[in-house]
C-alpha positions in Angstrom: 29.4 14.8 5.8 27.9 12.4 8.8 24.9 15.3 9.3 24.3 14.9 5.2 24.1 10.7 5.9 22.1 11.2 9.1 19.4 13.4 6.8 19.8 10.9 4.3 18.9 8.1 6.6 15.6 9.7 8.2 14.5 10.5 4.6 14.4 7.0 3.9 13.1 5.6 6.8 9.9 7.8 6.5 9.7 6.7 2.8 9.9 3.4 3.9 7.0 3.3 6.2 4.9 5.0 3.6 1.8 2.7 2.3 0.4 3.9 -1.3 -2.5 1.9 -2.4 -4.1 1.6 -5.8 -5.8 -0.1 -8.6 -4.4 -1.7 -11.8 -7.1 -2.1 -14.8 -5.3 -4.6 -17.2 -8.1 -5.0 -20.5 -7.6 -7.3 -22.8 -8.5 -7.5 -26.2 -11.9 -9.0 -26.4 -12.9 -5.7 -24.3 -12.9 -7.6 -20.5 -11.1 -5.8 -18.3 -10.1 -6.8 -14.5 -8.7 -4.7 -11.8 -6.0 -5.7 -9.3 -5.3 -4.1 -6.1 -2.2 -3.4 -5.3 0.2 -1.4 -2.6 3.8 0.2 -2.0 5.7 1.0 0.8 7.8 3.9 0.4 9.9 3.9 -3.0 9.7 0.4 -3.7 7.5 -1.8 -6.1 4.1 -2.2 -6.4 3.0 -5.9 -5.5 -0.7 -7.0 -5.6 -2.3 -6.8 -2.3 -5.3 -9.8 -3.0 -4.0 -12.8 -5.6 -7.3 -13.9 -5.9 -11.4 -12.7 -5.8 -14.0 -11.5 -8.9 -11.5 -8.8 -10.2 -14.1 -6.0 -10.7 -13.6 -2.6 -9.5 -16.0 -2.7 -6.7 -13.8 -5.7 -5.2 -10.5 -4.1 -5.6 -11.7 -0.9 -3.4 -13.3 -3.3 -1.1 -9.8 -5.3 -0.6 -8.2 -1.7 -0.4 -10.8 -0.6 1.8 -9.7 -3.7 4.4 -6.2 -3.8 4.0 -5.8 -0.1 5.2 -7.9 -1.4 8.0 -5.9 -4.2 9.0 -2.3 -2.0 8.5 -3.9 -0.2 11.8 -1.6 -1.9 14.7 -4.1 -1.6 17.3 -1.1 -0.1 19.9 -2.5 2.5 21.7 0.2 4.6 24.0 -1.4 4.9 27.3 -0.2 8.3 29.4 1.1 7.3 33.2 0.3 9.8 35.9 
């Protein structure tokens, strides 16, 4: 039973650090349409990654674009011999 929670525990903590990225198109009925960027980590809910900017679709992959460069952490693990 403890091995079956353990399993269950690394599961979710490498669901949990997983970033999915993508773009909402919301049109509305006079036939403008914007797109919103938005991201997930793991199983949880997508929120909108930029709440403001032109809302074309050429924005939202540019915001997409930089936040995947900004989720880099910039720590670098440096060997000692």
């Amino acid at each position: 039973m403890i091995k079956k929670i353990v399993v269950v525990g690394m599961i979710m903590g490498v669901l949990s650090s997983c970033v999915e990225y993508r773009i909402k198109r919301v049109t509305h009925s006079d036939g403008s349409s914007y797109h919103f960027p938005q991201q997930r980590r793991g199983l949880g809910d997508w929120v909108d990654v930029s709440p403001t900017g032109s809302y074309t679709y050429d924005w939202a992959v540019g915001v997409i674009k930089e936040k995947k460069r900004k989720d880099d952490s910039g720590i670098d693990y440096l060997k000692v011999k």
